[in-house]
Short mmCIF file of the C-alpha atoms (twelve columns), coordinates in Angstrom:
data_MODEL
# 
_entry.id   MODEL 
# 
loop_
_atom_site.group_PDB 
_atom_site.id 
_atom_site.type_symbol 
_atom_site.label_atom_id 
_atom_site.label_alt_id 
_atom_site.label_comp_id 
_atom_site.label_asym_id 
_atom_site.label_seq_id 
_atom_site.Cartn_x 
_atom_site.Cartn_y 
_atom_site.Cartn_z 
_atom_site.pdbx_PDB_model_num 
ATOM 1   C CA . UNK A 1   0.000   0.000  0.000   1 
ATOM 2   C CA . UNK A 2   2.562   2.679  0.908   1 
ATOM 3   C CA . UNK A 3   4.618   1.630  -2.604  1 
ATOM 4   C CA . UNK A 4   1.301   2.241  -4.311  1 
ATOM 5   C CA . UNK A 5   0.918   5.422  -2.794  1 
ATOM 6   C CA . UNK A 6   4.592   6.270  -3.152  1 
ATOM 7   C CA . UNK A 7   4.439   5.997  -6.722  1 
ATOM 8   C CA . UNK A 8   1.038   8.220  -6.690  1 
ATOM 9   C CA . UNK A 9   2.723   10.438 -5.224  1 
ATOM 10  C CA . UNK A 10  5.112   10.482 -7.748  1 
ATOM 11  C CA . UNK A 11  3.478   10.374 -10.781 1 
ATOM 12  C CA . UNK A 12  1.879   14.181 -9.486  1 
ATOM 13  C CA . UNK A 13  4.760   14.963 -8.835  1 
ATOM 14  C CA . UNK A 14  6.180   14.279 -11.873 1 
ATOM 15  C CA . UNK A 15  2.788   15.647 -13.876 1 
ATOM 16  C CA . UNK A 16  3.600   19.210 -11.782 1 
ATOM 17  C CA . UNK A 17  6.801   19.014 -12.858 1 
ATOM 18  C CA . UNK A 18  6.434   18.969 -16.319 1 
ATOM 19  C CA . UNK A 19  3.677   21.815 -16.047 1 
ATOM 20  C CA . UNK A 20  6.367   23.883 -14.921 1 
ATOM 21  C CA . UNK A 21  8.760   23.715 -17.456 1 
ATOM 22  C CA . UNK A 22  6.022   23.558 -19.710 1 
ATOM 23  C CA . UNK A 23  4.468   26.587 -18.856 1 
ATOM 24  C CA . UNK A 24  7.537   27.841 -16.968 1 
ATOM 25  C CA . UNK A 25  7.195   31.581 -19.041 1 
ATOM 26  C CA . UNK A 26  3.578   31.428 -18.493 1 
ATOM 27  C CA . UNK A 27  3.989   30.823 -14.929 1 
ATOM 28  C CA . UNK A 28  6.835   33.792 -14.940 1 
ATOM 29  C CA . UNK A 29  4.548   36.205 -16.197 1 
ATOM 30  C CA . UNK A 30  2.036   35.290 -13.733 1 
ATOM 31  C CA . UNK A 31  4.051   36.026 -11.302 1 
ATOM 32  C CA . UNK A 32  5.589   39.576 -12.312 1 
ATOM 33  C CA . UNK A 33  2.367   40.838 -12.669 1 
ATOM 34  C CA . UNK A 34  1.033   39.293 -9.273  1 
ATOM 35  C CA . UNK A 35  4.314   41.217 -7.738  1 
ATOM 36  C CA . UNK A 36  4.472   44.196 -9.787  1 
ATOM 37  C CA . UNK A 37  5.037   47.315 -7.345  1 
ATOM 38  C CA . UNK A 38  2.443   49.887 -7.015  1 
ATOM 39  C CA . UNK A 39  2.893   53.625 -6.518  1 
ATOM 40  C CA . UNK A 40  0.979   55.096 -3.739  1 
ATOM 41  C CA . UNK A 41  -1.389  57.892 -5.048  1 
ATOM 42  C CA . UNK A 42  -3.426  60.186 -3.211  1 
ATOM 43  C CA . UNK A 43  -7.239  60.950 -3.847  1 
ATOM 44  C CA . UNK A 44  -6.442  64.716 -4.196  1 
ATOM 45  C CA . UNK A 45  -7.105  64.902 -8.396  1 
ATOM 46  C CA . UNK A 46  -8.075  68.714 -7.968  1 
ATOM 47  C CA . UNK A 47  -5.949  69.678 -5.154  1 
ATOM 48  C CA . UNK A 48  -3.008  71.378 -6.981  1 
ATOM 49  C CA . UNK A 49  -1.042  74.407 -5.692  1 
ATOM 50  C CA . UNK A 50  1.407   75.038 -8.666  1 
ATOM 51  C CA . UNK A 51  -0.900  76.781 -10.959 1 
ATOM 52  C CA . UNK A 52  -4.497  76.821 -12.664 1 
ATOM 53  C CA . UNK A 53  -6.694  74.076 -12.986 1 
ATOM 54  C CA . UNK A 54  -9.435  73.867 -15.326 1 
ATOM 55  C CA . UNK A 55  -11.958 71.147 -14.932 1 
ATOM 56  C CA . UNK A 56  -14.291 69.745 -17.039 1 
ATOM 57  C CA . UNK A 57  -13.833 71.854 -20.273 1 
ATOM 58  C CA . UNK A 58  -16.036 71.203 -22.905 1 
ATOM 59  C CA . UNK A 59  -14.317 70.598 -26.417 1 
ATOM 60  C CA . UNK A 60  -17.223 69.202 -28.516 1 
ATOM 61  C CA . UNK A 61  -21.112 69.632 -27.919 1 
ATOM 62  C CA . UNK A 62  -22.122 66.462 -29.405 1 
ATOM 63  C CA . UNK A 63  -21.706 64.628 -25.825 1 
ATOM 64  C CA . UNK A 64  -21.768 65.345 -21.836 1 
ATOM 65  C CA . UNK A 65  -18.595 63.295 -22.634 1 
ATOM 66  C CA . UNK A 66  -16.301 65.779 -24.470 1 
ATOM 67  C CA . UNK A 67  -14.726 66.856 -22.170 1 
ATOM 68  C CA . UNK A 68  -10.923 68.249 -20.992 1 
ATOM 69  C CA . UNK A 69  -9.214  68.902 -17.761 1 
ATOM 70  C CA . UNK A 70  -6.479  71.302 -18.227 1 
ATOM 71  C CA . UNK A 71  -3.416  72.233 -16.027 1 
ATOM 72  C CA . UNK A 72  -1.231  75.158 -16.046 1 
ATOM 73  C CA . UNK A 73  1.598   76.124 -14.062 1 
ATOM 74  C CA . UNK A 74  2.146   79.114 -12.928 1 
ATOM 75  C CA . UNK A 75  6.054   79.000 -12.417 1 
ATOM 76  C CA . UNK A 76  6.288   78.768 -16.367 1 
ATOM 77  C CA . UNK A 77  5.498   81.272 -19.041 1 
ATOM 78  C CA . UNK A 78  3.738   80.122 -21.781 1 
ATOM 79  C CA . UNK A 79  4.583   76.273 -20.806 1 
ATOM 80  C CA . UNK A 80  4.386   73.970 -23.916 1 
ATOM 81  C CA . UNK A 81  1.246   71.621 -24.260 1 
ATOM 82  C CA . UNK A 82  0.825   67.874 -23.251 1 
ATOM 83  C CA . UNK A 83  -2.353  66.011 -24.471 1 
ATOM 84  C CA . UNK A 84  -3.399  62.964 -22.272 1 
ATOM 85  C CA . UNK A 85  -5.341  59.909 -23.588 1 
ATOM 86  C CA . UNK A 86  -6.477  57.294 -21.131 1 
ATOM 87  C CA . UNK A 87  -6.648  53.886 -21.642 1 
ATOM 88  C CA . UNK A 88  -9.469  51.121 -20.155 1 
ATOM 89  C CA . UNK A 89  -10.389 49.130 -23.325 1 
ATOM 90  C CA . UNK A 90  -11.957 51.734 -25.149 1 
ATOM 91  C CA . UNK A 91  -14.582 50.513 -22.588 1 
ATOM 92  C CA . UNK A 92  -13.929 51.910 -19.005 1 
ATOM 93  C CA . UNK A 93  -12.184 54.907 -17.417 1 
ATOM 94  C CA . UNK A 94  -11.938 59.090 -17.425 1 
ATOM 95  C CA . UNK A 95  -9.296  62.150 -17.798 1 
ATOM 96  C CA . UNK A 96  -8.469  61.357 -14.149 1 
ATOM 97  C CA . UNK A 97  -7.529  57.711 -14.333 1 
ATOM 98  C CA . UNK A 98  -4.909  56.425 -12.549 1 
ATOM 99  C CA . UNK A 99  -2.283  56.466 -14.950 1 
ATOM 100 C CA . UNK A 100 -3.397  59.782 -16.614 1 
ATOM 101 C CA . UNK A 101 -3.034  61.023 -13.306 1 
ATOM 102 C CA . UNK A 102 0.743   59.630 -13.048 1 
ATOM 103 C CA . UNK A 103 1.671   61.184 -16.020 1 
ATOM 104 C CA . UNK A 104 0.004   65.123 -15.140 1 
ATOM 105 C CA . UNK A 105 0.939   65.372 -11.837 1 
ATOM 106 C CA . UNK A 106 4.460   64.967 -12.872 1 
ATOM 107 C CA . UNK A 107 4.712   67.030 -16.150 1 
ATOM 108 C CA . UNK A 108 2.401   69.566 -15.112 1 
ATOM 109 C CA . UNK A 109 5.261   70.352 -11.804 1 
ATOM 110 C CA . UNK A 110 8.050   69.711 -14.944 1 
ATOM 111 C CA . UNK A 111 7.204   72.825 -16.970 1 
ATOM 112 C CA . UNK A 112 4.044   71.179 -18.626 1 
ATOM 113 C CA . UNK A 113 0.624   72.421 -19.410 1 
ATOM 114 C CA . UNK A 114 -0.990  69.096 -18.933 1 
ATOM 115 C CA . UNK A 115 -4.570  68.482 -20.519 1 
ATOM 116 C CA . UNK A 116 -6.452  65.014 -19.990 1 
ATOM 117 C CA . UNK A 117 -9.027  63.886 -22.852 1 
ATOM 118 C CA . UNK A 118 -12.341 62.611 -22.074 1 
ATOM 119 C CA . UNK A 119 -14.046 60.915 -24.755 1 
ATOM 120 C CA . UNK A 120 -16.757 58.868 -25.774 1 
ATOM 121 C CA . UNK A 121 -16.381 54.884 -24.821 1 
ATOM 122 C CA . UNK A 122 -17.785 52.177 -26.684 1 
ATOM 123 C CA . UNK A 123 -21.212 51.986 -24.515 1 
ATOM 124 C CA . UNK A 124 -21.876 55.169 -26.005 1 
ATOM 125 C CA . UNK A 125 -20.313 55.954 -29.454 1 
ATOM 126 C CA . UNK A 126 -18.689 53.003 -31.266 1 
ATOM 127 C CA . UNK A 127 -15.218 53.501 -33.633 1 
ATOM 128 C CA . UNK A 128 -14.241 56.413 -34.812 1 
ATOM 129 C CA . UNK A 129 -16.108 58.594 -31.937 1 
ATOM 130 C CA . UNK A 130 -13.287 58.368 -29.574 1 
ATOM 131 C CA . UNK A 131 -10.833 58.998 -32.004 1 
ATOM 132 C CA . UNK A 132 -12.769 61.832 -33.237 1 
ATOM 133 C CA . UNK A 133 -12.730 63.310 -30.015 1 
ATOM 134 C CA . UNK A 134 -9.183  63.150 -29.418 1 
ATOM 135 C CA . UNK A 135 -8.386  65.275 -32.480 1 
ATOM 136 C CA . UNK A 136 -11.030 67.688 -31.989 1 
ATOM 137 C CA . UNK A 137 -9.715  68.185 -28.295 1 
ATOM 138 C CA . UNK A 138 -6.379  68.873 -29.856 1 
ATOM 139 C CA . UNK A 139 -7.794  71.296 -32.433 1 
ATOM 140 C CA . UNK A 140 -9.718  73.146 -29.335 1 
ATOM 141 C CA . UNK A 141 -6.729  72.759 -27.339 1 
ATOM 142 C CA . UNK A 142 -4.799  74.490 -29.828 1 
ATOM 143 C CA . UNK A 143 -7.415  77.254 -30.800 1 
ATOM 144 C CA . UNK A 144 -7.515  78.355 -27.400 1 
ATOM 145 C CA . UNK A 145 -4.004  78.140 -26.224 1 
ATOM 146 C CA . UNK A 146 -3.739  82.157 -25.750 1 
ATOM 147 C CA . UNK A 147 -7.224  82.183 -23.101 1 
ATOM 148 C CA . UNK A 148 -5.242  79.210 -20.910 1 
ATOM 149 C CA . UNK A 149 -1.993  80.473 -21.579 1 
ATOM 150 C CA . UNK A 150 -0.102  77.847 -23.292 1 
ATOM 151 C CA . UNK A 151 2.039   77.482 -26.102 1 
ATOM 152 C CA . UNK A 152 0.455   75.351 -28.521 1 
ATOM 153 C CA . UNK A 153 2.738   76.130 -31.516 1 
ATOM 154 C CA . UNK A 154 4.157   71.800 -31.084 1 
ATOM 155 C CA . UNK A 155 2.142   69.558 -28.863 1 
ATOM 156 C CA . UNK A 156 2.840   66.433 -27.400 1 
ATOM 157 C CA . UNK A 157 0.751   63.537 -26.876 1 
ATOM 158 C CA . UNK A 158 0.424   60.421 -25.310 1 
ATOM 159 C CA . UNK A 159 -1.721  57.442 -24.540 1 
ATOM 160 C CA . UNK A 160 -1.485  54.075 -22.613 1 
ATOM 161 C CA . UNK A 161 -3.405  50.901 -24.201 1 
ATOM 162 C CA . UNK A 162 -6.085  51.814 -25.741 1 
ATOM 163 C CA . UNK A 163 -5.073  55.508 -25.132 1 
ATOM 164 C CA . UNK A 164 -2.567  54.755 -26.946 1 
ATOM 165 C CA . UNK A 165 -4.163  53.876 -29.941 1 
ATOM 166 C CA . UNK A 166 -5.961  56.776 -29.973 1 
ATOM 167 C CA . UNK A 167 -2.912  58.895 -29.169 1 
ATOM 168 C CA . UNK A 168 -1.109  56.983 -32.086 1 
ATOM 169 C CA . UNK A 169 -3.422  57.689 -34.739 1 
ATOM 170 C CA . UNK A 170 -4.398  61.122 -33.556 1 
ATOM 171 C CA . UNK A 171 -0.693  62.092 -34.092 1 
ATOM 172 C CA . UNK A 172 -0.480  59.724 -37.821 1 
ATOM 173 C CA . UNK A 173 -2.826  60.903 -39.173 1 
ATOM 174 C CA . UNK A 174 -3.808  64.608 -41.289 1 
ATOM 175 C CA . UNK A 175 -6.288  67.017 -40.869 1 
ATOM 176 C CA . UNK A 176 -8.222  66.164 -43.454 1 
ATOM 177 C CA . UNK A 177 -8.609  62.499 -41.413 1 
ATOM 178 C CA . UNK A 178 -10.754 62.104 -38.584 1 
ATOM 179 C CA . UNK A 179 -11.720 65.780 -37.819 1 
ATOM 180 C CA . UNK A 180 -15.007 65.564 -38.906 1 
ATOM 181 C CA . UNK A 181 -16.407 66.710 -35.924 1 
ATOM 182 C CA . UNK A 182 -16.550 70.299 -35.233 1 
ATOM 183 C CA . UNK A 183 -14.814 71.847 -32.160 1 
ATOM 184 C CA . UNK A 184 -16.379 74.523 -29.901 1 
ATOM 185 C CA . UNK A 185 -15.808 77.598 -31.487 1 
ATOM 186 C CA . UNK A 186 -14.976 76.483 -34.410 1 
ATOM 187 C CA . UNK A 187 -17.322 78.687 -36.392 1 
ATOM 188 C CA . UNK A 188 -14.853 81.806 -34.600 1 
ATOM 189 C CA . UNK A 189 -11.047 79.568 -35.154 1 
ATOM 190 C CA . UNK A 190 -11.736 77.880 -38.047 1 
ATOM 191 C CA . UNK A 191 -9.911  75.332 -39.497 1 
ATOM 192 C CA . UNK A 192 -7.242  74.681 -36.629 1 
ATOM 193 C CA . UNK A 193 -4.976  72.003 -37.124 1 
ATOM 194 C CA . UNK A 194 -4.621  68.621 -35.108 1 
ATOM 195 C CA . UNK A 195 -0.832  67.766 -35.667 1 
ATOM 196 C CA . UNK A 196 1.289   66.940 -32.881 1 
ATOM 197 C CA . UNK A 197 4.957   67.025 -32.825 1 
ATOM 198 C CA . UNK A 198 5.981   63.798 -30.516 1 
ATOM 199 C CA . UNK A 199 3.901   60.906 -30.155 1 
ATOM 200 C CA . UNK A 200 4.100   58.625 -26.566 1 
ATOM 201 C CA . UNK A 201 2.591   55.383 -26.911 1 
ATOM 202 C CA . UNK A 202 2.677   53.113 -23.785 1 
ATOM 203 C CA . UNK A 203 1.421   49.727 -24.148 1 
ATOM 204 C CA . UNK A 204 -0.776  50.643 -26.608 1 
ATOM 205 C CA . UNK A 205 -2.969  48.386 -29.459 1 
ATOM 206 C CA . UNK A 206 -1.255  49.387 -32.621 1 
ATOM 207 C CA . UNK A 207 -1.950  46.451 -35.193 1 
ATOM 208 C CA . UNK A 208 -5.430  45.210 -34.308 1 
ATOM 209 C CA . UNK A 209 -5.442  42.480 -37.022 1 
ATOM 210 C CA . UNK A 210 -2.447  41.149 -35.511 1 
ATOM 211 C CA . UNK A 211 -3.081  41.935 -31.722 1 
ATOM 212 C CA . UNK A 212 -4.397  38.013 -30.664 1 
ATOM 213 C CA . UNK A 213 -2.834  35.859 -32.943 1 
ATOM 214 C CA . UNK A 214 0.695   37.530 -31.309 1 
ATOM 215 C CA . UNK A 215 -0.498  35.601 -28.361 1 
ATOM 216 C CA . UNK A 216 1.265   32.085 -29.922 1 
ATOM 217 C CA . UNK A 217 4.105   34.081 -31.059 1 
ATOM 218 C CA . UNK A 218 4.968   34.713 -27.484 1 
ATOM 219 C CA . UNK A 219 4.057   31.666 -26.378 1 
ATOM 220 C CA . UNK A 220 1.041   32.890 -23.996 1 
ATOM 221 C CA . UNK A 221 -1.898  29.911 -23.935 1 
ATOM 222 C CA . UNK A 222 -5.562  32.043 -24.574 1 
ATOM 223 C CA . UNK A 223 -7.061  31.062 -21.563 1 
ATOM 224 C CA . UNK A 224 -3.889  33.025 -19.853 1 
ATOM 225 C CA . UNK A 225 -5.229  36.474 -21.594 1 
ATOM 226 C CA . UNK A 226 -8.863  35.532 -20.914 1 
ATOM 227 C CA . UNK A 227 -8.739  35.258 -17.366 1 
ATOM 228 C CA . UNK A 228 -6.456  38.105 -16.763 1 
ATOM 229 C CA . UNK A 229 -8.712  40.719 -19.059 1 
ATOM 230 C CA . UNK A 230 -11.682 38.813 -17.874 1 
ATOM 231 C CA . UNK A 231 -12.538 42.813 -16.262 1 
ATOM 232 C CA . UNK A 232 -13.803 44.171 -19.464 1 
ATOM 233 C CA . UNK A 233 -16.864 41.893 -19.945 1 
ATOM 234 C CA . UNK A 234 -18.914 43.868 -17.581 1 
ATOM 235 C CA . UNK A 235 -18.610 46.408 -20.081 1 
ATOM 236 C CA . UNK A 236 -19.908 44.547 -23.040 1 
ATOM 237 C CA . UNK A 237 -24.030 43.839 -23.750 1 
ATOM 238 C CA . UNK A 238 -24.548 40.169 -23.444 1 
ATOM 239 C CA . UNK A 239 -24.967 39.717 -27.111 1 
ATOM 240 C CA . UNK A 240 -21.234 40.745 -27.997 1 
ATOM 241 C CA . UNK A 241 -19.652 38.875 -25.241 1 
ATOM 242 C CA . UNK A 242 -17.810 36.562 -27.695 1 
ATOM 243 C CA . UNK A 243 -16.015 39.138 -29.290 1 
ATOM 244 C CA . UNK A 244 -12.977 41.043 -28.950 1 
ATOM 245 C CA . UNK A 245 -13.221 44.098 -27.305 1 
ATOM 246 C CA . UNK A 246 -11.051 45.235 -30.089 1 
ATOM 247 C CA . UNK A 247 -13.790 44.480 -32.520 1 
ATOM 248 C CA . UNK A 248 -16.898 45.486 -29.876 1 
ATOM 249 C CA . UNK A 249 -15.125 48.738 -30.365 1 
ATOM 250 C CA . UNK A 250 -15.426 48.779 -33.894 1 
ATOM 251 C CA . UNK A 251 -18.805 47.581 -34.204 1 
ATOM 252 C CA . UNK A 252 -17.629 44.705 -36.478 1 
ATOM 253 C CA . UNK A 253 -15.264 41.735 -36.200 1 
ATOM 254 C CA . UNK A 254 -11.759 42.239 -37.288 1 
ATOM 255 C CA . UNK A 255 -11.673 39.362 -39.285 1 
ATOM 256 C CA . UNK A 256 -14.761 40.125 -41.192 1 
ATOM 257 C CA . UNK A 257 -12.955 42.898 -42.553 1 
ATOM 258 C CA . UNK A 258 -11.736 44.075 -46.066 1 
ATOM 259 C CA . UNK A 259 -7.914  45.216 -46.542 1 
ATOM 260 C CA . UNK A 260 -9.225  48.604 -46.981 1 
ATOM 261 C CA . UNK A 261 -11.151 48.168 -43.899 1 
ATOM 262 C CA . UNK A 262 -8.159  47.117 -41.750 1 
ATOM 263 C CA . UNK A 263 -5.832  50.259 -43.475 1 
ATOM 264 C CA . UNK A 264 -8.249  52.701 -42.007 1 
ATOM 265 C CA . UNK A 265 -7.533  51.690 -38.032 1 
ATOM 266 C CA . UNK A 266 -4.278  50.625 -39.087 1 
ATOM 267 C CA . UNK A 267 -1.554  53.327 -37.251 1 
ATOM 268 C CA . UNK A 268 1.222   52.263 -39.686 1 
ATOM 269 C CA . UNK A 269 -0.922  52.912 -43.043 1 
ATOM 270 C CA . UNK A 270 -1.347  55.905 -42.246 1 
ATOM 271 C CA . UNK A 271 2.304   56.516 -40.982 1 
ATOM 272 C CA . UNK A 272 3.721   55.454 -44.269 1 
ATOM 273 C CA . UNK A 273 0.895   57.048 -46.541 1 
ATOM 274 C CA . UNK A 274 1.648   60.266 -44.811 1 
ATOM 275 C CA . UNK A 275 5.364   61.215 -45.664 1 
ATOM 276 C CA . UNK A 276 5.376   64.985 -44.726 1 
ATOM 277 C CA . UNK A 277 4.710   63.896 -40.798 1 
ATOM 278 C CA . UNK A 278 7.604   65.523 -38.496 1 
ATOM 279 C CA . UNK A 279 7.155   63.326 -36.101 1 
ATOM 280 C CA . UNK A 280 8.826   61.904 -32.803 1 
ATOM 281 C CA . UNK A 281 7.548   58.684 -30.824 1 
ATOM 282 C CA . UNK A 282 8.742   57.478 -27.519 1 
ATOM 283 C CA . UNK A 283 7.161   53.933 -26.600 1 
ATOM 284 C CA . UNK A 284 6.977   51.941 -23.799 1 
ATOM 285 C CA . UNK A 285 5.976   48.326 -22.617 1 
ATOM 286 C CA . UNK A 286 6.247   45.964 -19.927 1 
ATOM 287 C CA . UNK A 287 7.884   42.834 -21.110 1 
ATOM 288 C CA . UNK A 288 5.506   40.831 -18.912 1 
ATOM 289 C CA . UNK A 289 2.476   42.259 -20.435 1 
ATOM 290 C CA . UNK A 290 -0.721  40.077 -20.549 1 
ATOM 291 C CA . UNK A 291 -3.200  42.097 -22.053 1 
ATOM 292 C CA . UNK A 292 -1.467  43.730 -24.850 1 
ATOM 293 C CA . UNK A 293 1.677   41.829 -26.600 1 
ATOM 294 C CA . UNK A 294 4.621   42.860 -26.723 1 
ATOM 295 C CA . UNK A 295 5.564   42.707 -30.070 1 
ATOM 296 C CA . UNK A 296 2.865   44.896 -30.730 1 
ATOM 297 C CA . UNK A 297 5.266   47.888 -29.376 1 
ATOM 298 C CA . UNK A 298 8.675   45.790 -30.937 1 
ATOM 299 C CA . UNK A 299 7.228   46.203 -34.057 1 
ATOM 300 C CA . UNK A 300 5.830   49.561 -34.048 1 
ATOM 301 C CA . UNK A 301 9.465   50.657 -33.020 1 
ATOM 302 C CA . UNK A 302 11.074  48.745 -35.683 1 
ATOM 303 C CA . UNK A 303 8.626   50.467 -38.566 1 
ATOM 304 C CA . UNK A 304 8.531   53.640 -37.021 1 
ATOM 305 C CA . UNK A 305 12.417  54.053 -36.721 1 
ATOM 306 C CA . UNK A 306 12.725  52.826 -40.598 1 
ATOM 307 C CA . UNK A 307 10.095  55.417 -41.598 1 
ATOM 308 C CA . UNK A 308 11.341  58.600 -39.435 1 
ATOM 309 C CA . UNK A 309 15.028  57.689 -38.795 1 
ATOM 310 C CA . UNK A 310 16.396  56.316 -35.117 1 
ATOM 311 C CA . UNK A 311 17.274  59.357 -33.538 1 
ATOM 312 C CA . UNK A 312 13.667  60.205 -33.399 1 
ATOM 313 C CA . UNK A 313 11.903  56.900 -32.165 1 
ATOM 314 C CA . UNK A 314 12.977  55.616 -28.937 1 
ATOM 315 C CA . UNK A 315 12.039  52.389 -27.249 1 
ATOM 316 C CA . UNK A 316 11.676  51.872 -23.557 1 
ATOM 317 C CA . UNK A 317 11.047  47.760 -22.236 1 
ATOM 318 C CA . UNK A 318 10.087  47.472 -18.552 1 
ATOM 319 C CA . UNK A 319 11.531  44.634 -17.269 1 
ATOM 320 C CA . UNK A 320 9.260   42.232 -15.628 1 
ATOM 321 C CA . UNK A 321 6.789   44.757 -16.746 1 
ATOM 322 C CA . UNK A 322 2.862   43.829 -16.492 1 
ATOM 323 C CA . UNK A 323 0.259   45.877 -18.257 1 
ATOM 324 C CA . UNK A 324 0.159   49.632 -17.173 1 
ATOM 325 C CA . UNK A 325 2.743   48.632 -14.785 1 
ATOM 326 C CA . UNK A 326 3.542   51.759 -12.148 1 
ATOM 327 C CA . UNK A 327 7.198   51.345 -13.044 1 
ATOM 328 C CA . UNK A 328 6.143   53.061 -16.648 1 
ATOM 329 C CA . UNK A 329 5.533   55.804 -14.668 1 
ATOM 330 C CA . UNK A 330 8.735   55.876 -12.568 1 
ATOM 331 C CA . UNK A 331 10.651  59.223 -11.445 1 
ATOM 332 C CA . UNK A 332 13.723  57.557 -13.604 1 
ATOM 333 C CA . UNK A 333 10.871  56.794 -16.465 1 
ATOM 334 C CA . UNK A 334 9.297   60.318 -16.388 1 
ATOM 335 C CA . UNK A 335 12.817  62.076 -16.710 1 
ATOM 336 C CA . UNK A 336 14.279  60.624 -19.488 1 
ATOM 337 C CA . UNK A 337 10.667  60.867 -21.205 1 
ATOM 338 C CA . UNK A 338 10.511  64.607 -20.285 1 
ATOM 339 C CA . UNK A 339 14.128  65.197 -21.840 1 
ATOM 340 C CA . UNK A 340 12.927  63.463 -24.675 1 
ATOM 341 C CA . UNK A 341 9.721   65.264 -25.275 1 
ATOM 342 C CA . UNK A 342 11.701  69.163 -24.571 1 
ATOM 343 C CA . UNK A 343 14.259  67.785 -27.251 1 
ATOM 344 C CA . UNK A 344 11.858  67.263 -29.716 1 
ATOM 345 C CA . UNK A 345 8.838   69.653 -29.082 1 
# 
């Protein structure tokens, strides 16, 4: 009986074993984003002493949504302009999520006018609303830059996920793309245009053809992703729960569409169909990232850097990183991304 039991033993033994080398990067990622450290961060969104903050700024009339909160120090004269996109699956989150919130309350004490987007998630508007938004907040942003007292002459932007999307093909693509809808006071500033200078994608979706099936190429079993980004289905209507939240976004599944379909959300079509862009990109991902791959940034970079030259795309991997991981947002982080935004604003 105990020999019997002795080789039960074992035989699970041996069956755990070879889970673990099996799935020994699996079971590695697990844990870096079960141990990731997290920044403490105060409730205080409005409390600021350094300068004027103006909340809940309406950039579009088309929804209570279009909205902008905008910071301005005081200790800097005509302080250049950083546009803020936050991320939550296109489904969930507002201008004062967490990690909008770690980026302004950094830049906007580092010489920054700092102004956080609102826009229109997919519960209310689906693809291109958001995206809409984001350039008309730009084109307000920089119509107005004299009654906030800003210098809107280059702009910077940045997103994180699916912020960064947004922020990604707000700053590839033209005016004549996407601004469709009118800003306030456009009928008094006319035409303004939405082109940014430097680009800061962090984590973000950039080939969403590509996005899942990058899953096997990093060797990440499905079930992994689904359980970890099981958050977002609380978002969707019961009658879109099988789909991606990519494609609830878009109204239609990915793979159901035409090539002309997928070069319309595609970032890099429109980076290499529009030459004239002067354009510098920072990106950064976590290398332990389970809800956006990370090839999605490794290829961007690679792309980006043969389109606009390496001096002015930079790549930043987190080590151990997990999605939207705090260390992204790190004093070390935030300095070299500051040097690099003042170099090329």
């Amino acid at each position: 009986m105990k020999k019997k039991i002795g080789i039960i033993a074992l035989v699970i033994l041996l069956v755990i074993a070879i889970g673990v080398i099996y799935y020994h990067k699996v079971i590695g990622w697990v844990f870096d984003n079960l141990t990731a450290p997290t920044y403490e961060l105060d409730e205080s969104t409005d409390e600021w002493s350094g300068g004027t903050f103006y909340e809940k700024v309406n950039y579009a009339s088309v929804s209570e949504s279009d909205y902008v909160n905008i910071y301005v120090p005081d200790d800097v004269e005509n302080p250049p302009l950083f546009v803020l996109v936050h991320g939550g699956g296109f489904v969930s989150n507002d201008a004062t999520s967490r990690q909008a919130q770690l980026m302004y309350r950094y830049f906007r004490d580092h010489g920054f006018a700092c102004a956080s987007v609102n826009y229109r998630l997919a519960q209310e508007e689906i693809y291109p609303a958001a995206l809409e938004d984001v350039k008309a907040c730009v084109r307000y942003l920089r119509a107005h830059a004299k009654e906030y007292g800003y210098d809107a002459s280059s702009i910077a932007i940045w997103g994180e996920s699916a912020g960064g999307y947004l922020a990604t093909m707000a700053a590839v693509t033209g005016d004549d793309e996407f601004c469709d809808l009118e800003y306030i006071d456009e009928d008094i500033y006319g035409d303004v245009s939405a082109k940014v200078s430097v680009l800061v994608d962090y984590y973000g979706v950039i080939d969403m053809e590509t996005a899942h099936s990058q899953w096997k190429e990093v060797g990440l079993p499905a079930w992994v992703y689904d359980i970890a980004n099981n958050w977002v289905t609380k978002y969707i209507p019961e009658d879109a729960k099988e789909t991606t939240i990519e494609s609830y976004w878009l109204g239609k599944e990915i793979s159901d569409m035409t090539k002309e379909e997928i070069n319309e959300i595609s970032p890099m079509y429109y980076l290499e169909k529009n030459t004239d862009l002067d354009l510098a990109i920072w990106i950064c991902h976590g290398d332990s990232d389970i809800t956006v791959p990370i090839l999605q940034s490794q290829y961007f970079y690679e792309d980006a850097k043969a389109l606009l030259g390496e001096k002015n795309v930079s790549y930043v991997v987190i080590e151990n990183g997990k999605h939207a991981d705090d260390r992204c947002y790190s004093q070390d982080q935030l300095e070299k991304l500051c040097s690099f935004i003042n170099e090329h604003l």
